[in-house]
C-alpha positions as CSV (number, residue, x, y, z in Angstrom):
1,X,-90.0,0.5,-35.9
2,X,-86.9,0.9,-33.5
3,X,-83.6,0.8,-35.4
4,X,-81.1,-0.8,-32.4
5,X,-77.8,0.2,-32.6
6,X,-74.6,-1.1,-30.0
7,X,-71.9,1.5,-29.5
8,X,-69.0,0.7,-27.7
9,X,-67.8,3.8,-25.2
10,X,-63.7,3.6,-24.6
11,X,-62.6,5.6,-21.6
12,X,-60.8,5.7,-18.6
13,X,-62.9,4.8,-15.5
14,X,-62.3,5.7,-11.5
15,X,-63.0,2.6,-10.2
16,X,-64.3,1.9,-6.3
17,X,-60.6,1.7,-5.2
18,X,-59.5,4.6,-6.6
19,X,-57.3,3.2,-9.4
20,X,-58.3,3.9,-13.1
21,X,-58.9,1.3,-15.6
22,X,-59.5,1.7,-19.2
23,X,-63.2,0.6,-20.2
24,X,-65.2,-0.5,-23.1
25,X,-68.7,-0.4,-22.4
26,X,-71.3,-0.8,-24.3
27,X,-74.8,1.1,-24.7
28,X,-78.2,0.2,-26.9
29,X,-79.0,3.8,-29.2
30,X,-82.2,4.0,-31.1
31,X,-81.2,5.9,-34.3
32,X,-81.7,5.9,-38.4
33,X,-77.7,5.1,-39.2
34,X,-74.7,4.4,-37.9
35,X,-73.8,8.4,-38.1
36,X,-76.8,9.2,-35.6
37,X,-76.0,6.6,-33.5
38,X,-72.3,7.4,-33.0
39,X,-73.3,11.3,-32.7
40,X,-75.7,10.3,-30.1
41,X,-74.0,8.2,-27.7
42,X,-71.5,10.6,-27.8
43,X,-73.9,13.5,-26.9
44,X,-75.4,11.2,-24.3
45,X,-72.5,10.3,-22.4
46,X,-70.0,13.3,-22.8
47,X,-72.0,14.7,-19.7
48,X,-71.1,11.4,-17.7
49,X,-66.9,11.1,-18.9
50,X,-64.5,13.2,-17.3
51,X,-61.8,13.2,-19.7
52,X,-61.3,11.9,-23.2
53,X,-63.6,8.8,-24.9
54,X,-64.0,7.9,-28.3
55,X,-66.5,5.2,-29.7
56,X,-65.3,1.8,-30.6
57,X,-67.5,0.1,-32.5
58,X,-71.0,0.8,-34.0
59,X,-72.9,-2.2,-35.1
60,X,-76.7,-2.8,-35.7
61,X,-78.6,-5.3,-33.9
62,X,-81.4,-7.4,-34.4
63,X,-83.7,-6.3,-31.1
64,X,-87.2,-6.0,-32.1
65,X,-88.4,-5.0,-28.8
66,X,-87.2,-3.5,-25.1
67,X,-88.9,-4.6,-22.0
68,X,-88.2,-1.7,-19.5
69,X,-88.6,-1.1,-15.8
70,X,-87.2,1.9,-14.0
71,X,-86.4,-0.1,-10.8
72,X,-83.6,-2.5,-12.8
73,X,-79.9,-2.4,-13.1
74,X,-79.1,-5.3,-15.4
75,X,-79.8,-5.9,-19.5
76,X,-81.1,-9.6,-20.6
77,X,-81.4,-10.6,-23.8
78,X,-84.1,-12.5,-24.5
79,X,-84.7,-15.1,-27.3
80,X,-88.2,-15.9,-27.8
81,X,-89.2,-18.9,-30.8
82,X,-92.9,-17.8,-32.5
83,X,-94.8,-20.8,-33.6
84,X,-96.7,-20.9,-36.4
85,X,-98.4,-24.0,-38.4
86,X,-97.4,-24.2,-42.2
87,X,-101.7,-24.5,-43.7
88,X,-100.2,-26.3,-46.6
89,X,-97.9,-28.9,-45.2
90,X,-99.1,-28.5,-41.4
91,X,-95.5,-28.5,-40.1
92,X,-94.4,-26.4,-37.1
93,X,-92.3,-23.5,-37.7
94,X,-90.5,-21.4,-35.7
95,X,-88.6,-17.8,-35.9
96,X,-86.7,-16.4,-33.5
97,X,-87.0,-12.9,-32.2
98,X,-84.6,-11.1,-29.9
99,X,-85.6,-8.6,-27.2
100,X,-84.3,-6.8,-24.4
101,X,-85.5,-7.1,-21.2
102,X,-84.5,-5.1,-17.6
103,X,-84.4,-6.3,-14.5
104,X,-82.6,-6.8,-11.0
105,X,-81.9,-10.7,-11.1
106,X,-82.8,-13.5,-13.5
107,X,-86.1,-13.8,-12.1
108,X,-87.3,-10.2,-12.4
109,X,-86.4,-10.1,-15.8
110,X,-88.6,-13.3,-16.6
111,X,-91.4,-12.2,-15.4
112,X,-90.9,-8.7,-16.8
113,X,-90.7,-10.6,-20.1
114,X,-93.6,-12.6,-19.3
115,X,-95.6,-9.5,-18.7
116,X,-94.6,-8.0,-21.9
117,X,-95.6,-10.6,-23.5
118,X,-99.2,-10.9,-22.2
119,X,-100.8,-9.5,-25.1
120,X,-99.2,-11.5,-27.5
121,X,-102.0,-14.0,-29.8
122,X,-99.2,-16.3,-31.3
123,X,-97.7,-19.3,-29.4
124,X,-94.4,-18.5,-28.4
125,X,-91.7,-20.1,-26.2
126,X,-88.6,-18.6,-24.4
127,X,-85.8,-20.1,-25.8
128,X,-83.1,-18.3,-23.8
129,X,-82.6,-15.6,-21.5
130,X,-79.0,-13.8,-21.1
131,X,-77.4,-11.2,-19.0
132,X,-75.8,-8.7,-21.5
133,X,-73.0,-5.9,-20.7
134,X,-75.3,-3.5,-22.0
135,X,-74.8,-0.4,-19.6
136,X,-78.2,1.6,-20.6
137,X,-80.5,2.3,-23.9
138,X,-81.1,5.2,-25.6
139,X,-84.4,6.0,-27.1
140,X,-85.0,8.2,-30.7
141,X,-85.0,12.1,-30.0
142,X,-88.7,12.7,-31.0
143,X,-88.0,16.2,-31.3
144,X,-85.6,16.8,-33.5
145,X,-88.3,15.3,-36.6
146,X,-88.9,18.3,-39.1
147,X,-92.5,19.6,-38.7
148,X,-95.2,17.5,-41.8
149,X,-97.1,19.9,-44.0
């Protein structure tokens, strides 16, 4: 399971019109602790800065899944309720699960969710869909896990 970590990138950015504006932007890093992530996001995105950055913030977040798609710009976050019937009092219950989902607009990022969610057996029910700042996600570097015996 993905451990979803949001660092915060401060540097200055050229913008369009030429002048530079100091930035905060923040990025999605798969990683095992706050130490990886930082040390990540800073190997991912020193070949993008010109000039000096520094991280921050590091924070952990509570996305349990990404829906991707190579075409999309944009970051929502999506809130999706799970419904489940209690067998002992029959009452609904609900839990909440955030994901992130890409896509162009609003609606492209709905139906990615939807798709996403095709295979799912439980009821659920889309609570809330959200741009978010996030600029781009990192997965886990596969190969840097020491060789099993």
């Amino acid at each position: 399971m993905a451990n979803w970590f949001e660092c915060k990138v401060r540097y200055d950015k050229m913008m369009d019109n030429g002048m530079v504006k100091k930035v905060n932007e923040p990025y999605l890093i798969d990683a095992l602790s706050f130490t990886e992530a930082e040390a990540r996001i800073i190997k991912e995105q020193t070949p993008f800065i010109s000039g000096e950055f520094s991280v921050s913030a590091v924070k952990r977040t509570k996305i349990s899944e990404i829906f991707r798609d190579d075409a999309a710009d944009k970051w929502y976050l999506a809130k999706a309720a799970f419904i489940t019937i209690d067998e002992k009092t029959g009452a609904e219950k609900r839990s909440i699960s955030q994901m992130l989902v890409a896509g162009s607009d609003f609606k492209d990022a709905y139906d990615n969710f939807m798709e996403g969610m095709k295979g799912t057996l439980g009821d659920f029910e889309l609570v809330s869909l959200n741009e978010t700042p996030i600029m781009d996600v990192y997965d886990a570097e596969l190969g840097n896990l020491p060789a099993e015996s």
